[in-house]
C-alpha positions as CSV (number, residue, x, y, z in Angstrom):
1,X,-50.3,12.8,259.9
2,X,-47.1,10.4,260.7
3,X,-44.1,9.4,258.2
4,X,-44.4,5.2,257.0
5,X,-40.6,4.4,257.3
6,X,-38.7,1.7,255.6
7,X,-39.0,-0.5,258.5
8,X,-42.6,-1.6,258.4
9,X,-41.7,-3.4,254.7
10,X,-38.2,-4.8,256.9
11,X,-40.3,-5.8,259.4
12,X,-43.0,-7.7,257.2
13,X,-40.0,-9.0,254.8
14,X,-40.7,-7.6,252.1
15,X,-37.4,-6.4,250.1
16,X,-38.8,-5.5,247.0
17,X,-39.4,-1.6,248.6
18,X,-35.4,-0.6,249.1
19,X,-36.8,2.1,250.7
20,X,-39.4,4.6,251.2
21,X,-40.7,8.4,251.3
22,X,-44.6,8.3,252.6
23,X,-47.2,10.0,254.6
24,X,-50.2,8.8,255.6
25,X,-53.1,11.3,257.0
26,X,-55.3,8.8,258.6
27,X,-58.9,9.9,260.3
28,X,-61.5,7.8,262.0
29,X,-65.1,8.8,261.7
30,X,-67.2,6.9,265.0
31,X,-71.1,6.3,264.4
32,X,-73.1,3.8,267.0
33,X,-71.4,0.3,266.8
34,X,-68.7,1.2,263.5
35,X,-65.2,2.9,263.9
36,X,-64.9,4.0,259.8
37,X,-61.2,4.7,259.1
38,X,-59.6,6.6,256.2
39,X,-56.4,6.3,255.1
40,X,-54.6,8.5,252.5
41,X,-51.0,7.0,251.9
42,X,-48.7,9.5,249.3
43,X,-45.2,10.1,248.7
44,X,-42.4,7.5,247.0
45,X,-41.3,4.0,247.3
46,X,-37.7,3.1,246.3
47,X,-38.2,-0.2,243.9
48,X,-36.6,-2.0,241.3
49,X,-37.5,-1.4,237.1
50,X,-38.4,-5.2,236.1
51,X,-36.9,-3.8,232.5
52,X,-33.8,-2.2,233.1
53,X,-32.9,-3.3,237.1
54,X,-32.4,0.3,238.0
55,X,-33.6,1.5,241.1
56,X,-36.4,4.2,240.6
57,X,-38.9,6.0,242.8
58,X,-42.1,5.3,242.1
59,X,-45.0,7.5,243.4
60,X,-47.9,6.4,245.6
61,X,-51.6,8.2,246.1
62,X,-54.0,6.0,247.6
63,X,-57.1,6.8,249.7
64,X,-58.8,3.0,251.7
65,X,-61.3,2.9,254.0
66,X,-61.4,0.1,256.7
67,X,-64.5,-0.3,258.5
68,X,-64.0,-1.4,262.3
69,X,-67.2,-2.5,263.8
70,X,-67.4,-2.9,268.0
71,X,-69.1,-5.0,270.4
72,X,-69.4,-7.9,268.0
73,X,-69.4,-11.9,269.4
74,X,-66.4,-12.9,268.4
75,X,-63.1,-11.1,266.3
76,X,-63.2,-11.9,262.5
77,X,-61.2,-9.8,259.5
78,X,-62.2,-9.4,255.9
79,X,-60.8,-7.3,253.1
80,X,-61.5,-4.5,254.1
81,X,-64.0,-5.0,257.6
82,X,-62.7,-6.0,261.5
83,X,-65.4,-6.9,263.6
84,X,-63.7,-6.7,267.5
85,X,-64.6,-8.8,270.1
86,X,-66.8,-7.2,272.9
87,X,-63.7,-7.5,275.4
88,X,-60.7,-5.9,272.6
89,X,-60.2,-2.1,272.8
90,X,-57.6,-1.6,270.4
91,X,-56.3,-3.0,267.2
92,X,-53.2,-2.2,265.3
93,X,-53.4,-0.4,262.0
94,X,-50.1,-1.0,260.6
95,X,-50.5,-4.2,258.5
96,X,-53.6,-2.4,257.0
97,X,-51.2,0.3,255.6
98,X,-48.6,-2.2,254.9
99,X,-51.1,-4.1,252.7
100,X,-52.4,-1.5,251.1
101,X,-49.3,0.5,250.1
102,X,-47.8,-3.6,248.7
103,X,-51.0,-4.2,246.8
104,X,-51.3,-0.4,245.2
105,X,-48.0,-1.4,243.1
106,X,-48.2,-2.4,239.8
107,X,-47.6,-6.0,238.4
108,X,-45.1,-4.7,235.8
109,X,-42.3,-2.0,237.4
110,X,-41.0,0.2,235.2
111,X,-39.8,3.2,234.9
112,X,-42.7,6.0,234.3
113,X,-42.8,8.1,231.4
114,X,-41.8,12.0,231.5
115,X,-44.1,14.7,230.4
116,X,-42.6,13.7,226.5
117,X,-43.7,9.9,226.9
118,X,-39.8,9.1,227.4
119,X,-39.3,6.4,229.9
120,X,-35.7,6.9,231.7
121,X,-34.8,3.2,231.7
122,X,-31.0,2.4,231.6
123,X,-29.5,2.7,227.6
124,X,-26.7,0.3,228.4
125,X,-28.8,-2.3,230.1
126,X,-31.6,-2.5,227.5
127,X,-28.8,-2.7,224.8
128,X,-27.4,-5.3,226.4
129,X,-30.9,-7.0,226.6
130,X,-31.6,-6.4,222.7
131,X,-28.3,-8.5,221.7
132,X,-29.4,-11.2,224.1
133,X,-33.0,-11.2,222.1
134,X,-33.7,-14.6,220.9
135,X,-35.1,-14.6,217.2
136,X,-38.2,-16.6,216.3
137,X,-38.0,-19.7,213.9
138,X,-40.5,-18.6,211.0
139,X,-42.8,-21.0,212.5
140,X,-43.2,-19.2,215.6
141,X,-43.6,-16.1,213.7
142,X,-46.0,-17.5,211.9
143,X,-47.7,-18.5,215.4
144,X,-47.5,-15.3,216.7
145,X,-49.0,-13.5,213.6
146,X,-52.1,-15.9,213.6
147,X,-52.7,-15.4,216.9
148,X,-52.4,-11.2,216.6
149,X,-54.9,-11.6,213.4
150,X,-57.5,-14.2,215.5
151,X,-57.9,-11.5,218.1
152,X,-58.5,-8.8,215.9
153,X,-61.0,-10.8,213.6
154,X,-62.4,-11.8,217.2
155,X,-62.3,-8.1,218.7
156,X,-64.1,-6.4,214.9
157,X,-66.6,-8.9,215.2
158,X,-68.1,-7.7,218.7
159,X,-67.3,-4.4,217.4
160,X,-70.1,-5.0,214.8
């Protein structure tokens, strides 16, 4: 087990992690010709709420496998397979656990809810937001309301 520190996102320039808490427990399973390697990345990333722009840690649990297979022709990489040349004895791990920690985050960062459904965004900033809310023209309104009532007409229909 070894501690992922803020300097792997630095050195893949990534910023959007400010900074970091993780572990990884990583174990490699060896049959014939394929090197099988689990990874189980937990703890916190430090990362910015897309609603309120609060920093917030966010929690990571992920468990990848990466299959390494050996004495193959020449060195190729897929998603989630390296096939090493006959002549390479090593290969570095890191930007597999970079990847997968960047690609486990959600599109949308928010804040998560508490146990009571209660999301800890910042008050002042969302009231700020709400006076800046643009209101819709009646047409668009009456866009938007169409649309809603197509998709549930669409969605009742494949109910049935």
């Amino acid at each position: 087990m070894f501690s992922i520190e803020k300097g792997l996102f630095l050195d893949n320039n990534y910023d959007e992690i400010h900074d970091c808490q993780l572990k990884a427990h990583i174990t490699f399973t060896k049959n014939s010709a394929i090197l099988t390697v689990t990874f189980h990345v937990y703890g916190t990333v430090n990362i910015t709420c897309d609603r309120c722009g609060d920093d917030f840690d966010m929690e990571i649990n992920l468990d990848k496998k990466l299959l390494v297979k050996l004495d193959s022709i020449i060195h190729s990489e897929e998603d989630d397979m390296i096939s090493l040349g006959k002549d390479e004895v090593d290969f570095d791990i890191a930007p597999y656990i970079y990847q997968y920690i960047v690609l486990s985050l959600p599109m949308q960062r928010i804040h998560p809810e508490d146990k009571d459904g209660v999301r800890h965004c910042n008050p002042e900033a969302l009231s700020k937001l709400k006076n800046l809310e643009v209101k819709k023209s009646n047409e668009e309104q009456y866009i938007i309301n169409t649309n809603k009532l197509a998709l549930h007409l669409k969605d009742k229909s494949l109910n049935n």
